[in-house]
Each structure stands twice: as C-alpha cells, then as structure tokens.
C-alpha positions as CSV (number, residue, x, y, z in Angstrom):
1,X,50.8,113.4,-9.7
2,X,49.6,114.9,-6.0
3,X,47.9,117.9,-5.6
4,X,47.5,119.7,-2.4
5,X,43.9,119.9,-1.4
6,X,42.5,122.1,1.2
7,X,41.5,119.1,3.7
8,X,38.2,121.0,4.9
9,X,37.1,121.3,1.0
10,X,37.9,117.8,0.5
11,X,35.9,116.9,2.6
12,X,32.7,118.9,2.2
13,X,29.0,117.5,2.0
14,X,31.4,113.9,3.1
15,X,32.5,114.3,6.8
16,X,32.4,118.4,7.0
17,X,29.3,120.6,7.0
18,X,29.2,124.2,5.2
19,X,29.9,127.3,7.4
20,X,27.4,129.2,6.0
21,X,24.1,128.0,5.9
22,X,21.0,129.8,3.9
23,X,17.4,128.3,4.1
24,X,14.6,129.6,2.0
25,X,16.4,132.6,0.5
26,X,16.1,134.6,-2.7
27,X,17.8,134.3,-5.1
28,X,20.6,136.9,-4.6
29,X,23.6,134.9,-4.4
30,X,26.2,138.1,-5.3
31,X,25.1,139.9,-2.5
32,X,24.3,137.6,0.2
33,X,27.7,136.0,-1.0
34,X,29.5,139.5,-0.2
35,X,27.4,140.0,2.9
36,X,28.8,136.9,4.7
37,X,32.3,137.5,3.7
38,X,32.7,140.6,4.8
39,X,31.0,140.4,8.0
40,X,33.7,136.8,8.3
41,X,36.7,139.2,7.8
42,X,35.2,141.3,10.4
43,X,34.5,139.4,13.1
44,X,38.2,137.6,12.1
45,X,39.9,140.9,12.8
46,X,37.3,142.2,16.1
47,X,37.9,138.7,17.7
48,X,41.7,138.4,17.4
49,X,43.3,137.0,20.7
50,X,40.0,135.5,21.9
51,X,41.2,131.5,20.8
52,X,37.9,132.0,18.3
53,X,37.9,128.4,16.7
54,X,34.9,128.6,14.1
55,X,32.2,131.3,13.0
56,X,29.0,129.5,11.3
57,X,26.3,131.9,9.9
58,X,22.3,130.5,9.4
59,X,20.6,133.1,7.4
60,X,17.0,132.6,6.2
61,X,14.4,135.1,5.1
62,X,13.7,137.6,8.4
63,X,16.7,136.3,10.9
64,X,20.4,135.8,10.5
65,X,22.2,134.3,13.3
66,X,25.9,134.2,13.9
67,X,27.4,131.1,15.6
68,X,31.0,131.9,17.1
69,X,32.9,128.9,19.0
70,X,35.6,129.8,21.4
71,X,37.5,128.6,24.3
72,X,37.2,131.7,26.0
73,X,33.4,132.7,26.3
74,X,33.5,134.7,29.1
75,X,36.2,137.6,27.4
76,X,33.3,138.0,24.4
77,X,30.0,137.7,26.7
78,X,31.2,140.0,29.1
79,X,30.1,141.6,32.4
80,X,25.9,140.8,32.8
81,X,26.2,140.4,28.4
82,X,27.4,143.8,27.6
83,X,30.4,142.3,25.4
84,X,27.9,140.6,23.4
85,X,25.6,143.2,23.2
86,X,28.4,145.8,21.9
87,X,29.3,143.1,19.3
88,X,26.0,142.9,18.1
89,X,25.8,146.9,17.3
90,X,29.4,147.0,16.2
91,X,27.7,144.1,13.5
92,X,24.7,146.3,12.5
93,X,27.6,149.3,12.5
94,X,29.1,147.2,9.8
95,X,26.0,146.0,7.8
96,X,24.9,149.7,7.6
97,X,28.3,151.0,6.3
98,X,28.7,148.6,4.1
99,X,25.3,148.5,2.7
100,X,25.1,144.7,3.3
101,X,22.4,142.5,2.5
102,X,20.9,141.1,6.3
103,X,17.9,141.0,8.0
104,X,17.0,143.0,10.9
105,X,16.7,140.6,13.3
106,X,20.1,139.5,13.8
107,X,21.4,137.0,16.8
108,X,24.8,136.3,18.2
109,X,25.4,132.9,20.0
110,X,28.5,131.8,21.5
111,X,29.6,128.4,22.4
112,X,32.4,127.2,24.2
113,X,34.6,124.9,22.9
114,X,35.4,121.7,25.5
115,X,39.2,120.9,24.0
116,X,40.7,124.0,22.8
117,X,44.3,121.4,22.9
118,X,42.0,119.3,20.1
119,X,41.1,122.5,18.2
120,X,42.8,123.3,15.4
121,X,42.6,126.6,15.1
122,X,43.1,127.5,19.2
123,X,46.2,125.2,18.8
124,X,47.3,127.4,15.6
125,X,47.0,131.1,17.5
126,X,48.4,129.3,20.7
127,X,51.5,128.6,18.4
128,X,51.3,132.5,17.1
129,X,50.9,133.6,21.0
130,X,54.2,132.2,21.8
131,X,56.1,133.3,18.2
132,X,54.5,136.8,19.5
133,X,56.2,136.5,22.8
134,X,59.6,135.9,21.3
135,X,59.5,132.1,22.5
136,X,62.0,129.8,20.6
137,X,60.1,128.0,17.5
138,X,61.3,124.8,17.9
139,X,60.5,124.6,21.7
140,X,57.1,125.9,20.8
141,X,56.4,123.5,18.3
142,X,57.6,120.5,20.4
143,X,55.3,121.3,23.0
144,X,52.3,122.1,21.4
145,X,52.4,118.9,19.5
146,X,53.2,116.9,23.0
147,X,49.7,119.1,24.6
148,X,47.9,118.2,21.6
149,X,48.8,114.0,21.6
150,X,47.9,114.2,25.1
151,X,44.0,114.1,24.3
152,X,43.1,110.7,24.1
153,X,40.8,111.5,21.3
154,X,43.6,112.5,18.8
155,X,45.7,110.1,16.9
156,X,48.0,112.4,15.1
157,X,49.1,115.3,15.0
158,X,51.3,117.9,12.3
159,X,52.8,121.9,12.7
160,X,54.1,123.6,10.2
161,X,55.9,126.4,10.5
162,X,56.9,129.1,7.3
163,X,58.5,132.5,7.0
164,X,61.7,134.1,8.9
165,X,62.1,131.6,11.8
166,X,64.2,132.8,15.0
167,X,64.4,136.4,12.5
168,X,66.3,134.7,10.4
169,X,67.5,137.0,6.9
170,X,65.9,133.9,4.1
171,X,62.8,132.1,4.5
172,X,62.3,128.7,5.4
173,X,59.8,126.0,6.6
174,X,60.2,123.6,9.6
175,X,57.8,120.8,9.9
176,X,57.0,118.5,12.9
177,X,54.6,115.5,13.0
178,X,53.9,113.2,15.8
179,X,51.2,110.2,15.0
180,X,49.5,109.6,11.5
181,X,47.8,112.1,9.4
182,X,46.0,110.1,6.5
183,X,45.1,113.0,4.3
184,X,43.8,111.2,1.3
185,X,41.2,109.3,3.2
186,X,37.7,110.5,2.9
187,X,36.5,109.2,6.1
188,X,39.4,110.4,8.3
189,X,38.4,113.3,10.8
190,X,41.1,115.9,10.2
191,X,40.7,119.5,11.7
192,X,43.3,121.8,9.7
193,X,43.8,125.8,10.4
194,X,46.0,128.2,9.2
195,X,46.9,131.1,10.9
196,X,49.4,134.2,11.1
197,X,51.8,135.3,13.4
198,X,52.8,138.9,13.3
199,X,56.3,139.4,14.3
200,X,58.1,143.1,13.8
201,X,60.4,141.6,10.9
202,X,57.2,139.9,8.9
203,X,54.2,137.3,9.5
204,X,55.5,134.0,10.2
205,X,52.7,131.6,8.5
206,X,51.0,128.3,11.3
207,X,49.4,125.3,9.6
208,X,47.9,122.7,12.0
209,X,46.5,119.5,11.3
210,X,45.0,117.0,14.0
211,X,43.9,113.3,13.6
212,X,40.8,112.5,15.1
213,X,40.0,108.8,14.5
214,X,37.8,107.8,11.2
215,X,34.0,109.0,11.0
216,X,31.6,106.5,9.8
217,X,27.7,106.4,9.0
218,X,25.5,105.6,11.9
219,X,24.0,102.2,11.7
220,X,20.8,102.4,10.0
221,X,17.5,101.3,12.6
222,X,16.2,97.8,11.6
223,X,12.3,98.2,11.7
C-alpha cells in the first residue's frame, strides 16, 4: 500500500537540510520550538506577495539570524535599507508581545533567488497571482508548466490544482504534469510547495512539484 509523504520530510538529513538550525543551545526545546513557529507564521503573512521562496533561522546562544530568499530583494530591502530595518523592529515588536524566547541580537539577511521559474514556491504564488486576477485555470496552469520546462536545469515538472475551479458550485482537482517526477527516489532533487489562493468564493489550494536531476555524494579526495 502507498502512502503520501511530504517530499521535503522524505528527504530530510538525505538530500534536504533542516530550516531551522540551533547550535550550542539550552535545553528548552518547548519554547525555542514556539519561538520559531510563530515568528515563521509571521513573516509568512508580513511577506505575502513578495515571491518569498524559503525562510531559514540559525539561532545559537547570543544571536539569531533570519535567512529569507526571494526573487524580489529590492521590494523587502527597500530605499538606502529602511524596508529591512522596519522588518527587523516589526520582529522584535513580535518577540516582545509574544513573550518569545530570542536573543537580542537578532540579524535579517536576504538573498535573491537566481530562478524564481525553478522555485517551487515563486512558481506556486505565481499560479495564485493569476487565480487572483481572475485568469482562466487551465491556461494558467499550461503556461506555468511550459515557463517552468524551459529551464534547462529541470526535468519535470507537476501543478495541482484543488477547490472551486472557474467558481464552480462542487469541488474538484485538476492535475497537469509535463516530464518525470520520481517521487520515491531518495536521491532525486524535487522542490515541492503548497500554497493558497484566496478567491472571494473560497481558497483554491496550489501544489508544485519540480524535477531537478538526481543529487549524488561528491567524490571522495584520494590522498
């Protein structure tokens, strides 16, 4: 019998890294635990619309950095860095308020993601962009898939759509796949994303998947 796995979690500690990353910490698991979710749902909701593809958070004893990837740097920076500097205080804002466990020294990067048409997740709220604009499904679909095959780095691609479609009265799910998508293989570099589209008559649910190519261990050096 198959099981739908989570093909991030699958691959975990194989081919994928963790998002958040503590070194030399105290044992406080609970808190720290609550501290980094929150703060993820946060910055989820303050960065909507900026084609954000990952946050990471690095936390040790006296600094905690945040890591946030995106395909448009410039809208977050900001004028001379004042867009990152108000997203820093709206942070603290949050840590105070919600009594979170973080140090005081806190640090915001941002990196700019080369591909967004390779990303996942950029592909995902491109799809909800155009559901948003009242663009037909099936023509958005179709075209994202072709932009996304177009990178020569991708072998496969897979949208799936779910929820009222063209505001439609029952639900229903469309799928559309272009290429292989070798989801059981532990080696195979698959970025995956889910994502919501919020239409007046209900969310309409986006699940991407892209096909990279297979990862394998760098040859050891011979002494």
């Amino acid at each position: 019998m198959s099981h739908t796995v989570h093909p991030y979690s699958h691959r975990l500690g194989i081919t994928k890294d963790w998002k958040s990353r503590w070194f030399s910490v105290k044992k406080k698991y609970r808190d720290l635990l609550k501290s980094d979710t929150v703060l993820r749902e946060y910055l989820d909701k303050r960065l909507r619309g900026l084609y954000v593809s990952l946050v990471e958070t690095e936390r040790s004893e006296k600094t905690f950095r945040i890591i946030i990837e995106t395909s448009r740097p410039g809208l977050i920076i900001g004028k001379n860095g004042e867009g990152s500097a108000k997203l820093r205080e709206d942070v603290l804002k949050i840590i105070k308020k919600e009594n979170l466990l973080a140090p005081s020294d806190i640090k915001i990067d941002i990196k700019e993601v080369r591909s967004p048409e390779s990303n996942a997740s950029i592909v995902a709220q491109m799809i909800a962009e155009g559901l948003e604009k009242r663009l037909p499904f099936r023509r958005v679909m179709k075209q994202m898939v072709e932009k996304v095959l177009a990178n020569r780095d991708v072998l496969g691609a897979k949208i799936q759509l779910a929820g009222r479609l063209g505001g439609a009265e029952m639900s229903r799910q469309e799928k559309l796949k272009k290429g292989q998508i070798p989801l059981q293989t532990f080696r195979a570099d698959i970025d995956y994303s889910h994502y919501e589209a919020r239409l007046p008559y209900g969310k309409i649910g986006i699940k991407v998947w892209i096909y990279k190519g297979e990862v394998f261990e760098k040859a050891q050096k011979k002494y």
